[in-house]
C-alpha positions as CSV (number, residue, x, y, z in Angstrom):
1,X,0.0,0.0,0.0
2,X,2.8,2.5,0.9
3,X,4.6,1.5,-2.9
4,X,1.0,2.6,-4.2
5,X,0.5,5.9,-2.5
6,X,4.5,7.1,-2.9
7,X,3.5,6.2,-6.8
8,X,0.3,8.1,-6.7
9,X,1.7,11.1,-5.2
10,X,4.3,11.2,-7.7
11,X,2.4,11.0,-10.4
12,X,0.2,13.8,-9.3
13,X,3.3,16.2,-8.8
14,X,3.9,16.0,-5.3
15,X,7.6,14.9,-5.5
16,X,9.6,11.7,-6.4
17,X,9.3,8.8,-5.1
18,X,12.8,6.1,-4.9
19,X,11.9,2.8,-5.2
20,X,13.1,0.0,-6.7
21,X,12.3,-0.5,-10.3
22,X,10.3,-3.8,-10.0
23,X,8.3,-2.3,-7.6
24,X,6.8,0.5,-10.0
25,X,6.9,-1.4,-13.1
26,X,3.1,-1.5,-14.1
27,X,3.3,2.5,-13.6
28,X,6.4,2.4,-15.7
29,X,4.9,0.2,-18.1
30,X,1.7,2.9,-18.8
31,X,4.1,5.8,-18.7
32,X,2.2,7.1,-15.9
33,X,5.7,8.0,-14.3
34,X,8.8,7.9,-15.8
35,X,11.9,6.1,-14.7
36,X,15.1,8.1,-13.5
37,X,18.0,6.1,-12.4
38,X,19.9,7.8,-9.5
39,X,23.2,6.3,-10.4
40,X,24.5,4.4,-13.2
41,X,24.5,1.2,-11.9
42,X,22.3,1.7,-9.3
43,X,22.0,1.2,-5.3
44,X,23.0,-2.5,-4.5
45,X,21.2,-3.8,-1.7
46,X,22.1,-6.3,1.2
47,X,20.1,-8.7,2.2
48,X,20.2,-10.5,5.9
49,X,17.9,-12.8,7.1
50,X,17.5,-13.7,10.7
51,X,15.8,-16.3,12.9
52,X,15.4,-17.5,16.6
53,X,17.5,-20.2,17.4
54,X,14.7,-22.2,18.9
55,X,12.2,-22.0,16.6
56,X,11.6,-24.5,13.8
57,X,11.6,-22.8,10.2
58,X,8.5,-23.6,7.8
59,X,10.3,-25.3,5.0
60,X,9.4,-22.1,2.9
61,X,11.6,-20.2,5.0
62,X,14.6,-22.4,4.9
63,X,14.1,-22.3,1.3
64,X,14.0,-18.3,1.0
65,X,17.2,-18.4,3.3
66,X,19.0,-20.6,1.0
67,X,18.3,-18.5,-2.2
68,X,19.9,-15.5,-0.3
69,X,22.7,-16.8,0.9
70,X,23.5,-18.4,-2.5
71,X,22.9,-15.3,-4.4
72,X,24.4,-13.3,-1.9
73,X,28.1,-11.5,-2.1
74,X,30.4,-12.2,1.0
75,X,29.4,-9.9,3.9
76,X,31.8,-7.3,4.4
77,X,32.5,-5.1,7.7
78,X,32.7,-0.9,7.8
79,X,36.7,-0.8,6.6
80,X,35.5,-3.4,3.1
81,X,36.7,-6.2,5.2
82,X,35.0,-9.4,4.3
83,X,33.8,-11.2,6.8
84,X,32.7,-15.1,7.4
85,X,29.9,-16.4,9.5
């Protein structure tokens, strides 16, 4: 709902909204707003996923957990260090 009304607001004039291109692709796609990338390749983003130790994960879970960490780059700390879990 939030994605929806930033979209909404910007397509009425009321400012810009930055979100991540999937996200507004059916307004996109009807050129109801317009596209502007804020950097050439883009804002990367990190992905984490955490869960209590003593809980069992639904095996959907365990499988969304998997797909990030096999996608995912190597965690890195503050100084570009990577680090390992």
């Amino acid at each position: 709902m939030l994605t929806e009304a930033m979209i909404e607001m910007a397509r009425a004039g009321l400012g810009v909204a930055v979100l991540p291109r999937w996200s507004a692709q059916q307004a996109i796609a009807t050129r109801s707003v317009v596209p502007v990338s804020l950097t050439r390749r883009g804002i990367p983003r990190h992905w984490t996923a955490a869960t209590l130790k003593a809980h069992t994960l639904p095996p959907w879970l365990d499988d969304f957990i998997a797909l990030i960490a096999e996608r995912a780059l190597p965690a890195q700390t503050p100084d570009g260090r990577r680090r390992t879990a």
